[in-house]
N, C-alpha and C positions, 0 to 999 in steps of 0.2 A: 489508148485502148489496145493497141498492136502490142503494147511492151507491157500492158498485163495477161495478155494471152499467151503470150511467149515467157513471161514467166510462170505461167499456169505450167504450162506444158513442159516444162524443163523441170520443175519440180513432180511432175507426173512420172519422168523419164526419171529421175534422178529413186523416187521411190520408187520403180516398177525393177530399177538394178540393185538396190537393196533387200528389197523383197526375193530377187532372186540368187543372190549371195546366202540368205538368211536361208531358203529351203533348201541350196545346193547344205548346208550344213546340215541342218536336219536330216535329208536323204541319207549323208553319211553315217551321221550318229543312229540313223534307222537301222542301215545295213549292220554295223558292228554289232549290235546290239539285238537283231531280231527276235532270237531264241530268249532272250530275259523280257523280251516285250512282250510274247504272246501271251494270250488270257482270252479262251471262249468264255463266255458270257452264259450263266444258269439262267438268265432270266426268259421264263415263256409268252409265247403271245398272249396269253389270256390275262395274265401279269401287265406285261407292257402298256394293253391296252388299257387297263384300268390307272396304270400311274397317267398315260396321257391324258387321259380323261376327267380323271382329277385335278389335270396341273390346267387346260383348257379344252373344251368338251367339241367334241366334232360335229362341225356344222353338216346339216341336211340338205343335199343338193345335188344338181345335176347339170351335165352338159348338154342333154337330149332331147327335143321337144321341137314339136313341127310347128314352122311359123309358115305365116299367108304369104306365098308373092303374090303380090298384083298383078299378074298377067293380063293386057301385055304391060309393060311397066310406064306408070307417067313419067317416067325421070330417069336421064340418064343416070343421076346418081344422085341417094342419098346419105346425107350428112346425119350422124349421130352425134349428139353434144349431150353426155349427163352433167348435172350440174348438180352440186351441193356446198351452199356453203361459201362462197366464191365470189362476191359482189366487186373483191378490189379486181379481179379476174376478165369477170364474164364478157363484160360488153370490148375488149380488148381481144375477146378469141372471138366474139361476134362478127365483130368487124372485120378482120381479119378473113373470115369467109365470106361475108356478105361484099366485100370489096371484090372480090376475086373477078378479072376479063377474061373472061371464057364463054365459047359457043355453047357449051351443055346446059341442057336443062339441069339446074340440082335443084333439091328440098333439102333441106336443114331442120332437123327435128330434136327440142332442145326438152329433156326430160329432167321439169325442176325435183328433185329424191327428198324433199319434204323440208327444205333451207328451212333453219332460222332467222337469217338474217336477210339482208335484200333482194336475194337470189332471184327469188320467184317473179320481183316484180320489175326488177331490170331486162328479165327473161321476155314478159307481156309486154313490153313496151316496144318488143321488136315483132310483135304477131301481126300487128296489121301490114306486114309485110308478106306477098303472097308466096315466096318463097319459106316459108317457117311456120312451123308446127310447134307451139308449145303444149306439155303431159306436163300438167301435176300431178304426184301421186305420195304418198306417204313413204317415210322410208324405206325403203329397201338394201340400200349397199349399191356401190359401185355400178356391181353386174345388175342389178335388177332393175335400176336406171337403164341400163341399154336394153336389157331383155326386152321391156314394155317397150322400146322400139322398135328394136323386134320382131314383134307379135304383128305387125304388118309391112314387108318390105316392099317400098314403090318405086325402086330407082333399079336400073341394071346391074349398078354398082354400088357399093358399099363403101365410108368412111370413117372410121371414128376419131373425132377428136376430143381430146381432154380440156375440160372449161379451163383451165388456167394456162393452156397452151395455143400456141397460134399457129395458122396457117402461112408460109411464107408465098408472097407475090408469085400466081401462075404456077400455084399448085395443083390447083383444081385441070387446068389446059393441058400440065405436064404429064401426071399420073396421066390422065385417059385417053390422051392421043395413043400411049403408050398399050394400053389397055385393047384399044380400038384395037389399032396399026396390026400389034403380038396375036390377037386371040388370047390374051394371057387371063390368067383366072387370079394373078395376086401382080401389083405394080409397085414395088418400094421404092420410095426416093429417099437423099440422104436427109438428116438432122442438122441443126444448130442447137447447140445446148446454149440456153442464156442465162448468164449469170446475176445480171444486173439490168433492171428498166434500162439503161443507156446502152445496153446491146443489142440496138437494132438493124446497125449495119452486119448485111448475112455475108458469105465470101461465097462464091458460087461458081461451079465447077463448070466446064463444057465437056460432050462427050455422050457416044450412045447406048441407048440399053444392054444391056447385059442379058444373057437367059441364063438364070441358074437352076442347077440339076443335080440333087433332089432341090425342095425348097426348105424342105427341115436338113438344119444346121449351114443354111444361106440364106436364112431370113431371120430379124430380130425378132426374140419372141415374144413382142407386143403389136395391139392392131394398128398402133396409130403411127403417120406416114405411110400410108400404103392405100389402093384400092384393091378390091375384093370384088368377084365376080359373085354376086349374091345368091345363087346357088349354093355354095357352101354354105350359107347360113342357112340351108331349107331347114335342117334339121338341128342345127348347132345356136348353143346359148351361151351366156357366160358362166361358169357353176355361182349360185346365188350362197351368200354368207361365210363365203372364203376369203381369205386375202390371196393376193397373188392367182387372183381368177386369170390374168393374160394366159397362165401354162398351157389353158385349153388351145392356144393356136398353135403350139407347137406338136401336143399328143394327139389335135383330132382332128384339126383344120391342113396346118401344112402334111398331113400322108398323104390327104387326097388329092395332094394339087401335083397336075404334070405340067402346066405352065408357066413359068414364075421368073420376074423379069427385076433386075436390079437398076438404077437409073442413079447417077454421079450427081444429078442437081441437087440443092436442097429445096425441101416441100416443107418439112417441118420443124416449129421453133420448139422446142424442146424447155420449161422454166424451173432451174435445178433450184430458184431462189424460194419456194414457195417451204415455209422452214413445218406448213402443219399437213404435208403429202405424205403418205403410205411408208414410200419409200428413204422418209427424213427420220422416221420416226420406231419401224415396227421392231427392232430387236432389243427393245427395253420392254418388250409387252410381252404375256404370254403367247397371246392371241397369233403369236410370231408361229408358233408349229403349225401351224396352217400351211405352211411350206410343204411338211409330209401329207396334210389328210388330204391334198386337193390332189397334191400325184397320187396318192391312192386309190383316189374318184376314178383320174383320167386314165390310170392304166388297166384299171378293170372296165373303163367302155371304149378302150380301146381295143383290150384283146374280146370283147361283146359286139364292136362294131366289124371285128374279123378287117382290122388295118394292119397292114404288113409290118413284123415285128422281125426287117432287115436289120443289115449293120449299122445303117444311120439312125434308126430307132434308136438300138441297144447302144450307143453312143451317148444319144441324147437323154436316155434311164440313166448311168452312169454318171456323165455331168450334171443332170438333177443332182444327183444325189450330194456329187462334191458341194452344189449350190446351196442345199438344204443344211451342209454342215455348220457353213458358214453362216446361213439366216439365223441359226437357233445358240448361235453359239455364247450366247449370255446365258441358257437356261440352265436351269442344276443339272448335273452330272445323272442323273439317278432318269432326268426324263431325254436325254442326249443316249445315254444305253437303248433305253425305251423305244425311242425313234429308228434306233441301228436293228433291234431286232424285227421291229415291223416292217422296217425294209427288205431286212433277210428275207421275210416272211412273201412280199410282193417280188423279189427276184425269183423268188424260187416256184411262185405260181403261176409266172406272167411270163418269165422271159424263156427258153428253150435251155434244159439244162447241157445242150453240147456247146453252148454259146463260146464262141471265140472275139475278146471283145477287146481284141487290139492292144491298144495304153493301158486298157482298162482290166487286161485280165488278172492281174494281179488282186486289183482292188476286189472283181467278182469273185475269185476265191477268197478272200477274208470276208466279205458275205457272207457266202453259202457254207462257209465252216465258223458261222460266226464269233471269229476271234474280234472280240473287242478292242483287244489291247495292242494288236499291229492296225488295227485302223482309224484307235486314236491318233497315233504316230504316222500315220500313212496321211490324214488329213490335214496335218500341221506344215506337211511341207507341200500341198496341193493348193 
């Protein structure tokens, strides 16, 4: 198992120096050639918006909505588990939490999103357990699995874990000592990414918390491994009918946070082997532009929520965006412009146009003059 990991990882390194041979070349042939590359773009927003729309229509949704704390709370922390779909999964991330030695009270509340298959009733056969909460509810998606958790938070703290992933031994102890000890309002530990059922031995680090500062662009920008001071969920959802709903914890969750603490151990198992996840599958779908309408969403409730639209921000708009290029990059050419102009269109409403944006000024000028045609070639080598 050692000498497939190590050749995992040599073949990782071995592609990540080819990839960077391959864009030092690109950069070149960029430079020599700028002035034949340029090409602003005729197409208008009112335009653009109708081919997106056409090619996959934007879902209706939001990150904003007041949930119940329980004051004072029953539970040091609760656990959110959505589940769909997932019976080879479920009772393997179950256990996985329900095993955990730890002094905190938690609840675990496992939200079956309307299984077809055994989901629901592998889910019930852990309720007579007083720790655990089973919600059926008809589909929703993802986020709307966690929302209807949600809609009542009883723990100080916040988890979420994904049903096909597991919790690693003295996760539960690790985070919220950590939690406790800091005052901290977010506690990340590290991952295992498992590749195969036989990768169960974890490798595990020593070493003490970290404070990082900001916590957007030092925290992953997903919820799971980590605790959350449930307070930031008072107001905060997942945006419901998107893909790529995580983005809301980096545009509206990590501004708010001045606490935020990094931890070397591992907490959580990570399962890359699951071949029918989100993330195996979405760039052969349309449904893939969902990448732009969700930053859409978040950046207009963000500059509505009045959250500081510093350097770290305008960073992390930017790296969206490289992100986004790369999510849609199977779609026709005609909804790839499309996507480029409505971003223009959110740079230029959302972000400060004296913006000085680092790596990235470059790129914000081909934006905001939107030359299409140096930022096709600008993203080939990013």
């Amino acid at each position: 198992m050692r000498m497939i990991r190590a050749f995992r990882e040599c073949a990782r390194n071995v592609k990540a120096m080819l990839k960077k041979v391959y864009r030092l070349f690109l950069k070149l042939f960029y430079v020599l050639n700028q002035s034949r590359l340029s090409n602003v773009s005729t197409l208008n927003v009112c335009e653009a918006e109708r081919i997106l729309q056409n090619y996959s229509p934007k879902p209706e949704g939001t990150s904003i909505r007041e949930n119940k704390l329980q004051c004072p709370f029953l539970y040091e922390l609760q656990i959110i588990v959505p589940a769909y779909n997932v019976e080879k999964y479920l009772r393997q991330c179950l256990e996985s939490i329900l095993g955990q030695k730890t002094k905190y009270r938690y609840h675990v509340t496992i939200v079956d999103d309307g299984s077809v298959d055994t989901t629901g009733a592998i889910a019930d056969s852990y309720a007579a357990d007083p720790r655990v909460t089973v919600i059926h509810q008809e589909n929703r998606g993802f986020s709307g699995a966690r929302n209807r958790a949600l809609e009542t938070i009883t723990g100080k703290y916040l988890m979420f874990v994904d049903s096909d992933d597991m919790l690693a031994d003295h996760a539960i102890e690790t985070l919220v000592d950590t939690a406790e000890e800091k005052h901290a309002q977010i506690v990340q530990g590290a991952f295992f990414d498992m590749y195969s059922e036989s990768e169960i031995v974890i490798p595990q680090k020593t070493g003490s918390a970290k404070r990082v500062e900001p916590a957007l662009g030092n925290l992953t920008g997903f919820p799971c491994g980590k605790v959350f001071d449930s307070r930031l969920f008072q107001n905060l959802i997942f945006p419901e009918g998107f893909w790529f709903e995580d983005s809301a914890m980096s545009f509206l969750c990590y501004p708010r946070v001045t606490e935020a603490y990094v931890l070397p151990q591992t907490v959580y198992i990570y399962r890359r082997a699951n071949p029918n996840s989100i993330s195996n599958t979405f760039s052969q779908k349309p449904k893939c532009i969902d990448t732009f309408y969700v930053i859409e969403l978040l950046m207009r409730e963000h500059y509505e929520q009045n959250l500081p639209a510093d350097q770290t921000y305008l960073e992390k708009v930017f790296r969206q965006i490289e992100l986004n290029e790369k999510r849609i990059r199977n779609v026709p050419e005609k909804v790839k412009e499309a996507v480029f102009i409505l971003t223009a269109d959110l740079v230029e409403r959302f972000l400060p146009a004296t913006v000085q944006s680092g790596k990235y000024q470059r790129l914000n000028e081909m934006i905001r003059q939107r030359d299409y045609g140096l930022y096709r070639q600008y993203v080939k080598w990013h």
